[in-house]
C-alpha positions in Angstrom: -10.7 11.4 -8.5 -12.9 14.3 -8.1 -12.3 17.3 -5.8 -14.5 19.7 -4.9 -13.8 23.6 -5.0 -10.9 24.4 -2.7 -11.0 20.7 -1.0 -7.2 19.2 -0.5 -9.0 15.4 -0.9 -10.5 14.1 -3.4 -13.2 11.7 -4.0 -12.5 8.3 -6.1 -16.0 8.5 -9.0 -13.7 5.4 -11.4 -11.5 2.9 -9.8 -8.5 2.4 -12.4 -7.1 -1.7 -13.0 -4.4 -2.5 -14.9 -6.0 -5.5 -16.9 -9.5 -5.1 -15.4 -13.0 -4.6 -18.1 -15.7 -4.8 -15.8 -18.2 -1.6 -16.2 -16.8 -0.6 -13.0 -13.7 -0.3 -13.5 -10.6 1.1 -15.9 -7.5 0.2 -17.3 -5.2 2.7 -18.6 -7.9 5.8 -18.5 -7.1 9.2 -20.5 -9.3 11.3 -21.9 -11.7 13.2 -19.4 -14.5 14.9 -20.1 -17.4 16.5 -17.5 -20.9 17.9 -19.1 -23.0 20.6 -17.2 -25.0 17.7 -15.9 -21.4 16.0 -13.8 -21.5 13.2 -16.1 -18.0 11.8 -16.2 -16.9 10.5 -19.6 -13.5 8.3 -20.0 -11.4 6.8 -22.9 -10.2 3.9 -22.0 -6.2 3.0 -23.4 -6.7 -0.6 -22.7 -9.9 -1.7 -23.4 -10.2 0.3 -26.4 -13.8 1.9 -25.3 -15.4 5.3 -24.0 -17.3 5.1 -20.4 -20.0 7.1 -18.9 -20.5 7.3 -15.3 -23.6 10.1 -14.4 -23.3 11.5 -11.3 -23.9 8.9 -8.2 -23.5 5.9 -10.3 -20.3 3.7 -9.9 -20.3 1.9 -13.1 -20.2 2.7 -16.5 -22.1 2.0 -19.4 -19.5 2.0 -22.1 -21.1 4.1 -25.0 -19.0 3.4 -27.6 -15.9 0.4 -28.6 -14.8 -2.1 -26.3 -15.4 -4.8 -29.3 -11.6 -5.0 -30.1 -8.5 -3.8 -30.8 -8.8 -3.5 -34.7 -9.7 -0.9 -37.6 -13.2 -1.2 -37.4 -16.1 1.8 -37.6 -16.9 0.3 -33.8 -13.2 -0.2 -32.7 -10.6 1.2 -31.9 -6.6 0.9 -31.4 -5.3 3.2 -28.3 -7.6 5.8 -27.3 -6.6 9.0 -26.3 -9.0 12.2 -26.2 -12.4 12.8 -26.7 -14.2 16.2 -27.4 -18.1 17.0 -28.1 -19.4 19.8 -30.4 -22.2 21.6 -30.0 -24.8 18.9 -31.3 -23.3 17.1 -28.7 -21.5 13.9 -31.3 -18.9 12.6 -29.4 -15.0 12.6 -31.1 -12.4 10.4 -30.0 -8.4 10.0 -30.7 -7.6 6.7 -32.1 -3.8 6.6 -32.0 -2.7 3.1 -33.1 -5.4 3.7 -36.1 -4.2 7.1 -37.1 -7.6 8.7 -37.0 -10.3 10.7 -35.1 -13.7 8.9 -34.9 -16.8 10.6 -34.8 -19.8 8.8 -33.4 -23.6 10.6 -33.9 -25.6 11.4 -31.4 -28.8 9.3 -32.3 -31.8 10.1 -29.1 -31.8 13.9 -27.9 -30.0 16.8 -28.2 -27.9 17.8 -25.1 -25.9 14.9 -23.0 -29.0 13.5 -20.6 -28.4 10.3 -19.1 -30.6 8.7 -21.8 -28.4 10.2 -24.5 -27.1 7.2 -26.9 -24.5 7.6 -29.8 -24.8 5.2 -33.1 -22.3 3.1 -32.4 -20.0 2.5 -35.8 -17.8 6.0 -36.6 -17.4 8.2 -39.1 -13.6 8.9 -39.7 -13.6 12.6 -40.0 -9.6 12.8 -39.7 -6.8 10.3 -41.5 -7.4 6.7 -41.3 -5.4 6.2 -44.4 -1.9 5.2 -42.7 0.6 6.8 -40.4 2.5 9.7 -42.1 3.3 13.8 -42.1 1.1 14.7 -45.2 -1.7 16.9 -44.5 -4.1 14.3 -44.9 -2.2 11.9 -42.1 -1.6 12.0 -38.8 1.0 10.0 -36.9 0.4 8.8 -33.2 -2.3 11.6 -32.3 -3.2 12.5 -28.5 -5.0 15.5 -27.8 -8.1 16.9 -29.6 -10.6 20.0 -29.2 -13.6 20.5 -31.5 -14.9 24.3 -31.5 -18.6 25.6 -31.8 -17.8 25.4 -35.7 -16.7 21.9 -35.4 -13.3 22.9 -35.9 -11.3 19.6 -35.3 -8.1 20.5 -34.0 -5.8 17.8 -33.2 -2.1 17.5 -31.4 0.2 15.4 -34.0 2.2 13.8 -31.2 5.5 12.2 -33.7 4.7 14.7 -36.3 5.4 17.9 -33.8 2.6 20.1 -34.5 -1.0 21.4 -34.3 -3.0 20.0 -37.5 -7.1 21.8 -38.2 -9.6 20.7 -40.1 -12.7 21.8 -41.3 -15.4 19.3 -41.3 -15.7 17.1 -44.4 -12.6 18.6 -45.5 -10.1 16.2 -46.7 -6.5 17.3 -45.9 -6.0 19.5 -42.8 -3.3 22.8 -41.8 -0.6 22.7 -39.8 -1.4 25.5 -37.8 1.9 25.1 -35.0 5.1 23.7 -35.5 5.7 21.6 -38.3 9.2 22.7 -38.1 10.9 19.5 -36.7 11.1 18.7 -33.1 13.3 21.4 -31.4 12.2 24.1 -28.6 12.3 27.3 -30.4 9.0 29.4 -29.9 8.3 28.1 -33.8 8.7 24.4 -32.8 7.0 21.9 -30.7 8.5 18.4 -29.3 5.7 15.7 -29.3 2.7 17.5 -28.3 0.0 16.0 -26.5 -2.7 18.0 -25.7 -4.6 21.2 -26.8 -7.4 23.8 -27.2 -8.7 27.3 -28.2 -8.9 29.9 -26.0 -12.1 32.0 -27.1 -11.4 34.8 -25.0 -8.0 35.9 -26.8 -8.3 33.3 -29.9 -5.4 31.3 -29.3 -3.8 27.7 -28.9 -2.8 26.6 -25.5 -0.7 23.5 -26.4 1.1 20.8 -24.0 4.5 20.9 -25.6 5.2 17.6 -23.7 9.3 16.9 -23.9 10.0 20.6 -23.8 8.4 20.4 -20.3 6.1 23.7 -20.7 3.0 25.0 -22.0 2.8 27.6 -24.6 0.8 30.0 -26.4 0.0 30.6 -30.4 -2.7 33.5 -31.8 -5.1 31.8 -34.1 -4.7 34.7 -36.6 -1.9 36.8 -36.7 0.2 35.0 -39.3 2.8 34.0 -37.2 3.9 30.3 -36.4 5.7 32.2 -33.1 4.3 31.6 -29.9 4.8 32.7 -26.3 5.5 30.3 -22.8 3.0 30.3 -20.4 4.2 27.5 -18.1 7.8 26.2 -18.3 9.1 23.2 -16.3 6.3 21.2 -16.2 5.6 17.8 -17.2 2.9 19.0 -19.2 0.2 15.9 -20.4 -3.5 17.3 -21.0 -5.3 20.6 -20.4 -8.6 21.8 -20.2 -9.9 25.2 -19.3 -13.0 26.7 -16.9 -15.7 29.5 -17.7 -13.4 31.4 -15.3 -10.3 31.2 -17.5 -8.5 29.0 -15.1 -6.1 26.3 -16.8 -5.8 22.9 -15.3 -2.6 20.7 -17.0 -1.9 17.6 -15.7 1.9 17.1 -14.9 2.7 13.5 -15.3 6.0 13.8 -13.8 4.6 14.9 -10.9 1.2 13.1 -10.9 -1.0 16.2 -9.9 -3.5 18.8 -11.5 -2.4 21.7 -10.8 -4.5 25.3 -11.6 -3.2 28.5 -13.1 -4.9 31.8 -13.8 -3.6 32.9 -16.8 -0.6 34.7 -16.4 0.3 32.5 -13.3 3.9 30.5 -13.6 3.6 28.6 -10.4 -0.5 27.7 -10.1 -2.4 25.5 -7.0 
């Protein structure tokens, strides 16, 4: 669904299935992602694949996967998030692998319609197992990739907030990593997050403590602050305007906050 500034209805842009592959359809859809040009990308849970739709259009292309649930450079095993950096190479989540994917951008810089991506990855994050070393992840969701190509990932069975530094090989915890709990120090299974530039933070869905919290990037301390509490917090993104959207998935909206807003619209 898409809604237009201050519209109560939305418009339906990808019809979800359950079981469905067709290019015009979904199954199991999570990551979102919306260039400058209203090109809507999509990772696809069930069919293991990323869609495109540009603005109009009511089918896909897929751009990259759909050839199988396996370990593959072109596959994938649960897909959660995607993010671009600034060259515009596309990163995805691939939970049942362990890993984050990066796929090059191969014809022009920027995300035209005409844009492709080369279409075996480059595993820029674990791939080497399930675990809670520094150089693993376990069951990720969420990811954000800053100008600097930053990769910053939410460690969903691990409980916390793993960076890495491209071509790096083992990452930092940078949030929780204290055992599940719901101290300000700890986070219970995390699924989404991403830097706020303006105050140089992480805004993190701390899912199964219901609420959405706050850590400086830089102050030495692995304390944070709550911005949203009782919510069934799932993914987040955030506007030029500093408005947060965070999906609740008990409640099955998107609901908007201005920072510093507990209750949002």
């Amino acid at each position: 669904m898409k809604w237009n500034k201050g519209a109560t209805e939305g418009i339906v842009v990808a019809e979800v299935h359950e079981k469905e592959n067709a290019l015009n359809q979904l199954a199991f859809p999570n990551g979102l992602f919306v260039d400058t040009l209203g090109t809507l990308y999509v990772t696809e849970f069930r069919n293991d694949r990323v869609m495109r739709w540009s603005k109009g259009e009511t089918q896909g292309p897929a751009i990259v996967g759909g050839n199988g649930e396996e370990s593959g450079a072109s596959q994938f095993n649960g897909l959660f998030s995607l993010s671009f950096d600034h060259q515009r190479n596309l990163y995805v989540v691939d939970y049942g692998n362990h890993r984050v994917q990066r796929f090059s951008i191969t014809i022009i810089p920027g995300i035209p319609a005409s844009a492709r991506w080369a279409q075996d990855g480059d595993t820029v994050v674990g791939g080497s197992g399930q675990g809670n070393d520094t150089n693993k992840l376990n069951a990720p969701f969420g990811l954000f990739v800053d100008d600097d190509q930053m990769i910053v990932i939410a460690d969903y069975l691990n409980n916390r907030i793993v960076q890495w530094k491209m071509g790096d090989a083992n990452g930092q915890v940078v949030v929780g990593g204290n055992g599940n709990g719901n101290g300000l120090h700890q986070l219970n299974n995390p699924t989404d997050v991403l830097i706020d530039k303006e105050t140089d933070s992480f805004i993190i869905c701390d899912a199964l403590n219901r609420r959405a919290v706050r850590r400086p990037r830089r102050n030495g301390t692995k304390q944070g602050e709550i911005l949203i509490n009782n919510i069934g917090c799932w993914g987040l993104t955030m506007d030029d305007q500093r408005y947060l959207y965070v999906s609740d998935g008990e409640k099955h909206e998107v609901r908007r906050y201005q920072i510093g807003d507990k209750h949002g619209t």
